[in-house]
ROROBA-622537 format. One line per field, with one value per residue (C-alpha): residue number from 1; residue in three letters; x, y, z. Coordinates in steps of 0.5 Angstrom, whole numbers, plus 500, padded with zeros to 3 digits. Example, Ala and Ser with C-alpha at 12.3 -4.5 7.8 and 13.67 -1.06 7.14 Angstrom:
BEGIN
i = [1,2]
aa = [ALA,SER]
u = [525,527]
v = [491,498]
w = [516,514]
//
This chain:
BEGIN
i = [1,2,3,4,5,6,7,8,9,10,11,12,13,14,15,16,17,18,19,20,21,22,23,24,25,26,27,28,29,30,31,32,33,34,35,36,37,38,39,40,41,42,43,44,45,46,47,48,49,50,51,52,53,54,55,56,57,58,59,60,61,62,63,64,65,66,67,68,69,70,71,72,73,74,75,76,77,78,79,80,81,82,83,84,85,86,87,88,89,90,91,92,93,94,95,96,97,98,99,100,101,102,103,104,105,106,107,108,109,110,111,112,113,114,115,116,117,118,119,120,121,122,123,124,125,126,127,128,129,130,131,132,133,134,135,136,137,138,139,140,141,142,143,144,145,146,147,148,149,150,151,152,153,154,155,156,157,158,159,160,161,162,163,164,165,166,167,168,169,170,171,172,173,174,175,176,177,178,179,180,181,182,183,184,185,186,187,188,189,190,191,192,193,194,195,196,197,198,199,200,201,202,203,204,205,206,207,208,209,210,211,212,213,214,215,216,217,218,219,220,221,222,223,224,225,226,227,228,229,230,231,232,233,234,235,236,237,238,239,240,241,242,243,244,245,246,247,248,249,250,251,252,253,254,255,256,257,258,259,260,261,262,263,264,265,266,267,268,269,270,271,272,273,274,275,276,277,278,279,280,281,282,283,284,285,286,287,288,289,290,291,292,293,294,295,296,297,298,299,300,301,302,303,304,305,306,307,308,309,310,311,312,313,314,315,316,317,318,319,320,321,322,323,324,325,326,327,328,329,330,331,332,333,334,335,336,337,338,339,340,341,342,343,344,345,346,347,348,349,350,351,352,353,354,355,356,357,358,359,360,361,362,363,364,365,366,367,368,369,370,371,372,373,374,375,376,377,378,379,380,381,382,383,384,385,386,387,388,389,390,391,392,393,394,395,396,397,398,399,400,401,402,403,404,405,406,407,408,409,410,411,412,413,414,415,416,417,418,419,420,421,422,423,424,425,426,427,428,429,430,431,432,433,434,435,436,437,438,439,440,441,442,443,444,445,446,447,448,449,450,451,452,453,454,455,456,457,458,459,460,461,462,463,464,465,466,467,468,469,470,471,472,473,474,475,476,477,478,479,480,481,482,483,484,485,486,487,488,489,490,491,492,493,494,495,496,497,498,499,500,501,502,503,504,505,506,507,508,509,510,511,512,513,514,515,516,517,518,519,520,521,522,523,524,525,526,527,528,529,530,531,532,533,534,535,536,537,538,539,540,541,542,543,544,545,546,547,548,549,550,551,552,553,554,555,556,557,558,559,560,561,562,563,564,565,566,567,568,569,570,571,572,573,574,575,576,577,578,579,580,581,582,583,584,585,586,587,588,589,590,591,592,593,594,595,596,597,598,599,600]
aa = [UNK,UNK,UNK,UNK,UNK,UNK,UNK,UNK,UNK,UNK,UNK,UNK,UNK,UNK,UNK,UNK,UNK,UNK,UNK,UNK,UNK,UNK,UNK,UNK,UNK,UNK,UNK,UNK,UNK,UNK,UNK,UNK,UNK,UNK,UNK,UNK,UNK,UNK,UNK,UNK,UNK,UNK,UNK,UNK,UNK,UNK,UNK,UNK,UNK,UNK,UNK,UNK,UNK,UNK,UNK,UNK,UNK,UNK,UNK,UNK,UNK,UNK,UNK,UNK,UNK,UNK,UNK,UNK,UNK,UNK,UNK,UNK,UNK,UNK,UNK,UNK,UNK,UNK,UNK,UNK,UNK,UNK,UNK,UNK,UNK,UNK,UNK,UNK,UNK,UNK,UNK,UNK,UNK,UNK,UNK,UNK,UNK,UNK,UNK,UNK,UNK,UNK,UNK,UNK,UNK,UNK,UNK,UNK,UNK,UNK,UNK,UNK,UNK,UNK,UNK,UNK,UNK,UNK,UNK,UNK,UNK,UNK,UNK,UNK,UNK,UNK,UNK,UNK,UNK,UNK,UNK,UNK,UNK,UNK,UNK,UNK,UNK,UNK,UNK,UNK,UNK,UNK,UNK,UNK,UNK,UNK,UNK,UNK,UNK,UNK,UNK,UNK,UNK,UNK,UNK,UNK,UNK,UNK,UNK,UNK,UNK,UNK,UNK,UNK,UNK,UNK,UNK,UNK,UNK,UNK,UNK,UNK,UNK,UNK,UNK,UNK,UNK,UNK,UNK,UNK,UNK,UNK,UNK,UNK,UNK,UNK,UNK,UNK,UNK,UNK,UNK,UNK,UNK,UNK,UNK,UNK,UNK,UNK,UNK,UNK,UNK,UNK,UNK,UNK,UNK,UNK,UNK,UNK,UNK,UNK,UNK,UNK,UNK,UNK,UNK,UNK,UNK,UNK,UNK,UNK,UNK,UNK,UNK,UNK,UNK,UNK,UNK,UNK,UNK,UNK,UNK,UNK,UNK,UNK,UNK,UNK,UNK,UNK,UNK,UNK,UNK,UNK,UNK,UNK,UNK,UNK,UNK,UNK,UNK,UNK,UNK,UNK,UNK,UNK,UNK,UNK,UNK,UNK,UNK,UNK,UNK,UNK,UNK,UNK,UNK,UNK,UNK,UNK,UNK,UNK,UNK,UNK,UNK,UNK,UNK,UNK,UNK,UNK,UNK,UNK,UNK,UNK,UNK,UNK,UNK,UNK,UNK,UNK,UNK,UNK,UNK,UNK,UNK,UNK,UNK,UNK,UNK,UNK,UNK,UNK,UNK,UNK,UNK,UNK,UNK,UNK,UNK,UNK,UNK,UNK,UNK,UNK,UNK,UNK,UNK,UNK,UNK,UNK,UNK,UNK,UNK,UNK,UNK,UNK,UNK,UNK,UNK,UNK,UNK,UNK,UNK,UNK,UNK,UNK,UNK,UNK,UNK,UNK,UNK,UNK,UNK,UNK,UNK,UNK,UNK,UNK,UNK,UNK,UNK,UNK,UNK,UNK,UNK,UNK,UNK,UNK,UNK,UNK,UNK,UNK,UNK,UNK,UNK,UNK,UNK,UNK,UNK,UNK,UNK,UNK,UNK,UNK,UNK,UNK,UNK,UNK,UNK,UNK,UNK,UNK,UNK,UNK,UNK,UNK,UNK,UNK,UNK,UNK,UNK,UNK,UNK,UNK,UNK,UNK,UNK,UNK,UNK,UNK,UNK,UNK,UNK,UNK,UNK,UNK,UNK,UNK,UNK,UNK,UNK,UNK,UNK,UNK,UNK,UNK,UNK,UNK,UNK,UNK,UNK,UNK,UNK,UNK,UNK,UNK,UNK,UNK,UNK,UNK,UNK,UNK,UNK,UNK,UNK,UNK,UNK,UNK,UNK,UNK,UNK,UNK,UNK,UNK,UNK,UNK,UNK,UNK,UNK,UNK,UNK,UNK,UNK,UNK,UNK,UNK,UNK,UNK,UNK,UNK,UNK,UNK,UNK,UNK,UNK,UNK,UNK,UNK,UNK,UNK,UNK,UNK,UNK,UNK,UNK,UNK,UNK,UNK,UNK,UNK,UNK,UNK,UNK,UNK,UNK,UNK,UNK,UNK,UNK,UNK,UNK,UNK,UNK,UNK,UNK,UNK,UNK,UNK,UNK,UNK,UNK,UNK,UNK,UNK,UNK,UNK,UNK,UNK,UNK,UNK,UNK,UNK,UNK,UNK,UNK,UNK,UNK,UNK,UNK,UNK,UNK,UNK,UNK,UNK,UNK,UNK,UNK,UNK,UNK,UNK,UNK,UNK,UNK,UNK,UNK,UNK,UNK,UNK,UNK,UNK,UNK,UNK,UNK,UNK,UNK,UNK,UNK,UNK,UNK,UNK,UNK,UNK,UNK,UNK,UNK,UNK,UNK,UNK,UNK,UNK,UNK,UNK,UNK,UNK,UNK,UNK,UNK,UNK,UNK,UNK,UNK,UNK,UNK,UNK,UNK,UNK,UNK,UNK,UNK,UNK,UNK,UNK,UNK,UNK,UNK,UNK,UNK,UNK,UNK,UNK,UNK,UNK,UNK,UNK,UNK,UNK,UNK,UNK,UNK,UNK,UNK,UNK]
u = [500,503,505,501,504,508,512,515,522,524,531,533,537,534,532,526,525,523,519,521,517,520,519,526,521,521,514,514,520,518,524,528,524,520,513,515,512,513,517,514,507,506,505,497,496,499,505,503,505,512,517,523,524,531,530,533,528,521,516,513,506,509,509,516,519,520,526,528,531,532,534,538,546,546,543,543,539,542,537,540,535,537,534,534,533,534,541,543,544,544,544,541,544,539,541,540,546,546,547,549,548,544,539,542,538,543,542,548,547,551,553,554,553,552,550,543,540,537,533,532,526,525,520,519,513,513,508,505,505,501,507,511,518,523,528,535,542,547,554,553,549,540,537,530,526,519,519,523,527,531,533,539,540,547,549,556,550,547,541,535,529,522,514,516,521,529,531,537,538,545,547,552,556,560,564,560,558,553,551,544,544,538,541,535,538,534,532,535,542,549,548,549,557,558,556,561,557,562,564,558,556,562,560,553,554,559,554,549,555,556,549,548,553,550,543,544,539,541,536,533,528,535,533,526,528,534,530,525,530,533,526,525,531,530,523,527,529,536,537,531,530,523,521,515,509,511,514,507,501,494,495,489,487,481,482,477,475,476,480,487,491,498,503,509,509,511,505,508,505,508,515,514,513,518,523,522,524,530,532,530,535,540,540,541,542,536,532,536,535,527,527,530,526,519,523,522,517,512,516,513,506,505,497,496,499,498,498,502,507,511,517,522,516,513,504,500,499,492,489,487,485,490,484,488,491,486,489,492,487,482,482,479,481,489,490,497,497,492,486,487,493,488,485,485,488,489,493,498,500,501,506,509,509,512,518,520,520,525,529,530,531,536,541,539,543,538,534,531,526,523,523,519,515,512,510,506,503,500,497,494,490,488,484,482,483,475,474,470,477,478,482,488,484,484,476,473,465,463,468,467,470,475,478,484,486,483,489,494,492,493,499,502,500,504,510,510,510,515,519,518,519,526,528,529,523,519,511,505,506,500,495,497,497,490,489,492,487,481,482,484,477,474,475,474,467,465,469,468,462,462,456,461,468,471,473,469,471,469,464,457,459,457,463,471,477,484,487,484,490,495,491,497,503,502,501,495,493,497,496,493,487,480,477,485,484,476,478,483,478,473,477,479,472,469,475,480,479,478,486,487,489,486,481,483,475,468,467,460,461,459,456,460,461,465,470,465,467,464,468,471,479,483,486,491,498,500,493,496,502,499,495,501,504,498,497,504,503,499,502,499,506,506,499,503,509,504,501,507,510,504,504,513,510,505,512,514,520,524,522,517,509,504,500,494,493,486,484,478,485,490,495,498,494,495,501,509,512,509,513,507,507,515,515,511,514,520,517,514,521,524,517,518,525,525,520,523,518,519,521,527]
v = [500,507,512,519,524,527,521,521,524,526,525,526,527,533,528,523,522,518,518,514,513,513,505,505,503,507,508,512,512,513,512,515,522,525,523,516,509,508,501,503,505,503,509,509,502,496,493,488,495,496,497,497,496,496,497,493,485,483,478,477,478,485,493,494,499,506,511,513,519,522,528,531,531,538,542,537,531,526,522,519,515,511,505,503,497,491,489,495,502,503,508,508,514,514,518,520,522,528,525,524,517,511,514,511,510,508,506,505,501,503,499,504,500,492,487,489,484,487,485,488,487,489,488,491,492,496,500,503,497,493,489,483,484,478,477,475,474,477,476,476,482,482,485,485,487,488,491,498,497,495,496,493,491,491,489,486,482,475,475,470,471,468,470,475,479,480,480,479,478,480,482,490,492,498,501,495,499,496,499,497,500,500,503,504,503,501,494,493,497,495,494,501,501,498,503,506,508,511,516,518,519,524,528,527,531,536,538,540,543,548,549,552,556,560,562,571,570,569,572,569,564,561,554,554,558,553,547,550,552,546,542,547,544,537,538,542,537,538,536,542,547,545,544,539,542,535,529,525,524,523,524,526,534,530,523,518,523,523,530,526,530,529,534,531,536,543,549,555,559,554,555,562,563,559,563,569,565,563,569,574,568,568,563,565,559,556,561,562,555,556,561,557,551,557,559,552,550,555,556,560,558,563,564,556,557,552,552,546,542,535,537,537,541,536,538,532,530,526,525,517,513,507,502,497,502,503,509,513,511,509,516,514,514,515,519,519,525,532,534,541,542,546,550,558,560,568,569,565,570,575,570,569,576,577,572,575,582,580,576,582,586,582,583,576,576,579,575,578,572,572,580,578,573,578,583,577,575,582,582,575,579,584,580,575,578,580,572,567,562,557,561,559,554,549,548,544,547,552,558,565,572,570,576,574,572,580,582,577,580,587,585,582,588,593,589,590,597,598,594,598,604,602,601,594,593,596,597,601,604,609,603,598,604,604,598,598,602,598,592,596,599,593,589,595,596,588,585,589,589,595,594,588,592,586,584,577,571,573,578,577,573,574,567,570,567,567,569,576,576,578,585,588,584,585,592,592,597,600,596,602,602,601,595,591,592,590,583,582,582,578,572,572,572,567,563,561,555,555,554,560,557,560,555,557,558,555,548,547,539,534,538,541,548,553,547,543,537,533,533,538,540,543,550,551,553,558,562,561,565,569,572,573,576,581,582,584,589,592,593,588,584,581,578,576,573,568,566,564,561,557,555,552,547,544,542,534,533,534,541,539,541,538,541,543,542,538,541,536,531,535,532,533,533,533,532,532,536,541,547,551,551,552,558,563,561,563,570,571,570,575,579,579,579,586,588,586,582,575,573,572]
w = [500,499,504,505,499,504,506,500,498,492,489,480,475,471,466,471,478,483,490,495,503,509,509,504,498,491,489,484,476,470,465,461,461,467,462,460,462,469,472,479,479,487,488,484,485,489,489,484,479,481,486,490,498,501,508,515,514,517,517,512,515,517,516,513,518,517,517,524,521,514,511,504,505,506,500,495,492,496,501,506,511,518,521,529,529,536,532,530,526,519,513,506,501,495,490,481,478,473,466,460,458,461,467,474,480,485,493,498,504,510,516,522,529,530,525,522,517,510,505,497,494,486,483,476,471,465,463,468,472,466,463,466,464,461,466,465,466,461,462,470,471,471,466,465,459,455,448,448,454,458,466,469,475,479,486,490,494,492,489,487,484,488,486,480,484,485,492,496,503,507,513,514,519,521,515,510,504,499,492,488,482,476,469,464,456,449,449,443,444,448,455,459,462,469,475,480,486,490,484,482,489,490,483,484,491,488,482,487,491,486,483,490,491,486,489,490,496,504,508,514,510,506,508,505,499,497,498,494,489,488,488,481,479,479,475,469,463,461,455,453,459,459,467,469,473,477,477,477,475,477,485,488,488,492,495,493,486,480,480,478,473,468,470,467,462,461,463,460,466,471,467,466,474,475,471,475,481,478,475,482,485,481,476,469,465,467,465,458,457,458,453,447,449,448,442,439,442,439,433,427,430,436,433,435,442,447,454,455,451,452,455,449,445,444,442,443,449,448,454,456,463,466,467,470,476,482,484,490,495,491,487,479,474,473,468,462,457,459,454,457,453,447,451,450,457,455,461,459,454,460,464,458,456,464,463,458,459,466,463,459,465,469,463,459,452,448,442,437,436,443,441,435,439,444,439,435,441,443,435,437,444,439,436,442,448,449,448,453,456,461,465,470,473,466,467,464,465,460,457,461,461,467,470,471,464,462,467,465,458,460,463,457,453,459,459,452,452,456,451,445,449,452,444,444,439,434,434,434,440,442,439,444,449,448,447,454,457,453,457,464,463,461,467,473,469,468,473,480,484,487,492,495,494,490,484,481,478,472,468,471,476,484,486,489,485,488,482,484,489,483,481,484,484,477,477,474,481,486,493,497,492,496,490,492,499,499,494,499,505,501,499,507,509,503,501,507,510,518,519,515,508,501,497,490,488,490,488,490,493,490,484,478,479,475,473,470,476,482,488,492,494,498,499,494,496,492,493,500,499,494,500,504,499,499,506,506,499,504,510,514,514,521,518,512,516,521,514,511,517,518,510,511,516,511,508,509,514,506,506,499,498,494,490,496,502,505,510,514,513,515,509,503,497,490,484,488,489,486,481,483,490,490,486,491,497,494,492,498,502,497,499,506,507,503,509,514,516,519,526,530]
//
């Protein structure tokens, strides 16, 4: 059975991941790439779809015993879990090295005090747990195979095969040191090179050594914002600078629901706040990779702009359900792919827009195809910005004039002002300035309530949505305006949770409200820190500091979140970890950092 989300761990190499629990057991890897097939599918079903335990031994008939301890070797990728057991101590380090080659998931068993009894369990099933693979020796190493690929399984420890499943039992004592690896290659290639365990720790460590020591931020939430960051950089495909939303899919937003989702791809909103966070922090590679990855994603189409692609540009990602998998706890379907990759979300020309525009701003080398890209986008909002959408949210319920996504046009339309008139580019200046002001009118006279003193969710609506919460971090109004500060109080009043956490808009229980689902689901984290962010905008920052501080301990012992916090269940809901959680808790750090605001 699998652990409660927040049990797991995350560890990567840029290119996939894996989520390990507490009990050593790997539940979760897609290989090669972060939306390939999954070898272990434990984690949206039962161990007959796929794991890997290593861990000290138990009865057969009893609960795999969990990590006494656990933590990342400082800021770093590298897990290490400890056991105390009645005969001793042991340490198991679990790590993906960065790579160029075959991807790697390497564990290390260490011996630390008295003689303690271990057991490897691997059990691998390919296609999201569907397909039984042929196992095999070659040449002294296991191999294990099934249409395009392969896994290989290497180890100094003896192992045997019993029930479908490869295991191996040995015993460690101080300064013993074991090392299981799984390399994946194409089936129909040479076999991956031996592993060096030991060297690849130390370069794996080194990577993550230097990759921090980068990061311009050293303020008094520097632990959370590194976590955070670092968190980011694992979710980013390195062969093209696409960064996934998660590593995963079909984690429940509502346990037991049919809200399950594939955020194995890249959202051009989640990657274009990313990159914000990444440039305020120092990370320009990052961000100049994202850039060329848009480029080529987008290509010479920017009329057909998708909200997502797949991670290398990829433009199908044609939805489908796994009907053999029953789930995270029972929460059908399981879902591969994302229908909602052809939507019409007009805000993501804004968050697109507002990337580029910082990446412009911190001193990113100019690219005239990014410039060109931008004006062609304004041209497109020209013509559709007074159209009906899906909205930030991806609703699957009828198309409305979401205010948000009119903001996000404004802004996409500002920003790209702000570029011609630094001389960077070339466009019909005062036309787009009235254009500016057209949909700045457009939204105070149809998207506000002014008997209520607040923004709506969309034109004609009576519904709050926390969206509204970004009117002034986008600069569409000052923060001292009286209709932010009323939006602000509203979503304080209809949409927070009894502990204080911000639900992203009404869901109606169990019939199919604005999203067009059933079900209900929990405050949504980054609304949460939206709401921070705007409490200190308008000068309640002792409020936004307690409101913060509540949302870091909602992190798993790792430092991770998910993508929503269950407020009746008091747990971690939805996709892990999440890129959307991540990125407002580092701006809202940098926020309370530059006000003074935080304790101690």
């Amino acid at each position: 059975m699998a652990g409660r989300i927040e049990d797991y761990a995350l560890i990567g190499d840029m290119q996939t991941a894996a989520l390990v629990c507490r009990d050593g057991t790997v539940d979760w890897l897609c290989l090669p790439r972060f939306d390939s097939h999954a070898i272990f599918a434990g984690l949206l079903g039962t161990e007959e779809h796929g794991f890997w335990r290593l861990g000290p031994a138990h009865a057969a008939d009893a609960q795999p015993p969990t990590a006494a301890r656990r933590g990342y070797r400082g800021d770093s990728l590298i897990l290490e879990s400890e056991w105390d057991t009645p005969r001793g101590t042991v340490r198991v380090t679990d790590f993906m090295p960065p790579r160029d080659g075959a991807p790697q998931l390497i564990r290390i068993v260490e011996g630390v005090t008295g003689r303690v009894p271990m057991r490897s369990a691997l059990r691998m099933r390919f296609s999201y747990g569907r397909v039984i693979p042929w196992v095999h020796k070659h040449e002294g190493r296991t191999v294990a195979v099934a249409g395009p690929d392969s896994v290989w399984f290497d180890t100094e420890a003896e192992t045997y095969g019993k029930s479908l499943t490869t295991y191996a039992d040995f015993t460690v004592a101080p300064g013993d040191r074991i090392a299981f690896t799984i390399s994946w290659e194409p089936s129909h290639k040479q076999p991956p090179p031996l592993p060096e365990p030991e060297a690849s720790l130390e370069a794996t460590e080194e990577f993550w050594r230097e990759w921090v020591d980068h990061c311009t931020y050293h303020g008094p939430y520097r632990e959370a914002v590194i976590r955070s960051l670092i968190t980011l950089k694992a979710l980013t495909y390195a062969p093209t600078g696409g960064i996934v939303a998660a590593p995963t899919t079909s984690l429940p937003e509502d346990i037991g629901g049919v809200r399950n989702w594939d955020y194995r791809y890249t959202w051009l909103r989640d990657a274009a706040i990313t990159l914000s966070s990444l440039l305020r922090t120092g990370y320009r590679e990052e961000a100049r990779a994202w850039r060329e990855w848009l480029l080529r994603a987008v290509a010479g189409d920017p009329d057909n702009l998708q909200i997502m692609y797949g991670i290398a540009g990829e433009r199908e990602l044609g939805e489908a359900e796994l009907d053999w998998l029953p789930g995270y706890e029972n929460s059908a379907p399981v879902r591969v792919g994302n229908g909602a990759a052809h939507q019409l979300q007009l805000d993501v020309y804004g968050e697109v827009t507002e990337a580029l525009h910082l990446a412009h701003m911190t001193g990113l080398a100019r690219n005239d195809y990014a410039s060109l890209l931008q004006l062609k986008l304004i041209r497109y909002l020209e013509d559709h910005w007074q159209e009906p959408d899906e909205g930030i949210w991806e609703v699957r319920g009828p198309r409305r004039h979401f205010v948000h996504s009119k903001v996000m046009a404004w802004v996409a339309v500002d920003r790209t002002i702000k570029l011609i008139e630094s001389g960077d580019a070339d466009g019909p200046l005062e036309r787009w300035k009235e254009l500016r002001d057209d949909i700045h009118r457009d939204v105070c006279e149809k998207g506000y309530d002014k008997e209520r003193n607040t923004f709506t969710q969309s034109y004609g609506s009576q519904e709050l949505d926390a969206s509204l919460l970004l009117i002034p971090q986008m600069g569409f109004l000052p923060p001292d305006d009286k209709r932010v500060i009323g939006t602000i109080e509203a979503i304080q009043r209809e949409l927070s949770t009894p502990d204080g956490f911000i639900l992203r808009y009404p869901t109606e229980g169990a019939d199919a409200g604005v999203d067009g689902l059933p079900g209900d689901e929990g405050a949504f984290l980054a609304c949460s820190f939206w709401m921070a962010d705007d409490l200190a905008m308008i000068g309640r920052v002792d409020e936004a500091r307690r409101l913060f501080e509540k949302l870091l301990a909602l992190r798993n012992d790792l430092g991770l979140l998910a993508e929503e916090w269950d407020p009746r269940r008091q747990r971690q809901v939805g996709n892990f970890p999440q890129a959307f959680s991540h990125v407002p808790l580092i701006d809202t750090a940098l926020r309370l950092t530059a006000s003074g605001a935080y304790g101690g």
